[in-house]
C-alpha positions as CSV (number, residue, x, y, z in Angstrom):
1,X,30.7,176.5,223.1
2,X,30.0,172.8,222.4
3,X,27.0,170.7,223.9
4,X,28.0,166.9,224.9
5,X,25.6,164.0,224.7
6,X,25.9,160.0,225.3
7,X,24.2,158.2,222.6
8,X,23.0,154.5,223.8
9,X,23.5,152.2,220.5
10,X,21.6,149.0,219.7
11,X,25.2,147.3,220.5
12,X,24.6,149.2,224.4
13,X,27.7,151.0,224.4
14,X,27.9,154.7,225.2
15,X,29.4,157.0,222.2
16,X,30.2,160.5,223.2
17,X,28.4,163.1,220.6
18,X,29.3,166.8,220.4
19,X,27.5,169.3,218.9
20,X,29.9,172.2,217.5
21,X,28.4,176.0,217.5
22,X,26.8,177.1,214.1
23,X,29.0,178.9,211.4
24,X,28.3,179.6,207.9
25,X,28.2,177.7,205.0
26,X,31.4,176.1,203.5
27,X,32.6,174.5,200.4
28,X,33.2,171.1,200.4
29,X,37.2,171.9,199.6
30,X,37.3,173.5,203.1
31,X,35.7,170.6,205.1
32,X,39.6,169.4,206.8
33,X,40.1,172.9,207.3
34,X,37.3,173.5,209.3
35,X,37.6,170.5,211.4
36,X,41.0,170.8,211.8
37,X,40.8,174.8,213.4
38,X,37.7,173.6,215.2
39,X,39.4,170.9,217.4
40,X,36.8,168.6,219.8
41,X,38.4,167.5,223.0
42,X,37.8,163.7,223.8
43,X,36.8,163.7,227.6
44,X,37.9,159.5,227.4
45,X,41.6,160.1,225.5
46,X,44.3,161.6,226.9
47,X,45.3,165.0,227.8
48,X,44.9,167.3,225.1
49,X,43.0,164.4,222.6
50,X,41.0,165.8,219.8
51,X,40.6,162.6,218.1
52,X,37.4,161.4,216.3
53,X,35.1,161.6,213.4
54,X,33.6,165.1,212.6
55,X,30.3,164.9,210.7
56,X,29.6,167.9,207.8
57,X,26.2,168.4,206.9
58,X,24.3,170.0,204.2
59,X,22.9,173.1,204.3
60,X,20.4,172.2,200.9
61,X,19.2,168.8,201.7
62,X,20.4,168.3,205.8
63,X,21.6,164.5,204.9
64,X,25.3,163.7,205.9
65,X,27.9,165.4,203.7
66,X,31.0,163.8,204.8
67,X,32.6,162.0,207.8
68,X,36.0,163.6,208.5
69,X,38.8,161.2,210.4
70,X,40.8,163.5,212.5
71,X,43.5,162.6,214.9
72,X,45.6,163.8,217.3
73,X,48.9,161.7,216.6
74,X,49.2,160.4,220.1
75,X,48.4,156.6,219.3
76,X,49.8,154.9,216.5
77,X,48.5,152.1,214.8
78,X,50.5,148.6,214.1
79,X,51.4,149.8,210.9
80,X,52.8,153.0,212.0
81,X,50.0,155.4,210.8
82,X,47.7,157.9,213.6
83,X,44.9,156.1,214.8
84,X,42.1,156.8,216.9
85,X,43.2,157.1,221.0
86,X,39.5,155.5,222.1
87,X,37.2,153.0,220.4
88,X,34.7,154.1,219.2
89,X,35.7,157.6,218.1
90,X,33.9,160.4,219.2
91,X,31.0,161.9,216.8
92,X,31.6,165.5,216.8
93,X,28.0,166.8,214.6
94,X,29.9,170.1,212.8
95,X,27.2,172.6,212.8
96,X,29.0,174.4,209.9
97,X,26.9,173.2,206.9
98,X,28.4,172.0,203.6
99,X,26.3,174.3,200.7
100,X,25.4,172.0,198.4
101,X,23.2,168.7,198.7
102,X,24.7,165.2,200.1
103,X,26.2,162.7,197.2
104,X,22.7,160.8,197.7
105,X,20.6,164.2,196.5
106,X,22.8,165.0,194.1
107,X,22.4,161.2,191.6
């Protein structure tokens, strides 16, 4: 189950943010693979879209572990490469936590 909300930024654009269902805590090797069996659907991309950033956490320190890119192939970019179908990307807040503190924490 996965909770949708419109964030208003200083720019006054809406940006879709999901909040994923909690899970236990995961290495930081296992971030991709999390993200990638947890797939988001984008409501604004096209049918079956999953594209957008998907925010880790930490489970020591709650500070931003890591911003995973994940896309859904259907939109290239001019040099060929997956891009993002929608600008800006979805924030999808992963509520499965990273254990160990955020780079910040850890200098």
């Amino acid at each position: 189950m996965t909770r949708n909300i419109l964030l208003l930024t200083q720019t006054r654009c809406l940006i879709q943010t999901t909040f994923a269902m909690a899970q236990a805590d995961i290495s930081p090797g296992q971030i991709g693979l999390v993200a990638s069996r947890n797939p988001v659907r984008n409501p604004y991309g096209p049918a079956g879209c999953y594209c957008g950033w998907y925010l880790f956490y930490s489970s020591v320190c709650g500070h931003l572990f890591q911003k995973n890119p994940e896309y859904c192939g259907q939109k290239l970019t001019k040099l060929g490469r997956s891009g993002f179908c929608t600008t800006p990307a979805p924030q999808n807040h992963m509520t499965a936590r990273v254990g160990q503190a955020c780079p910040q924490c850890r200098r």
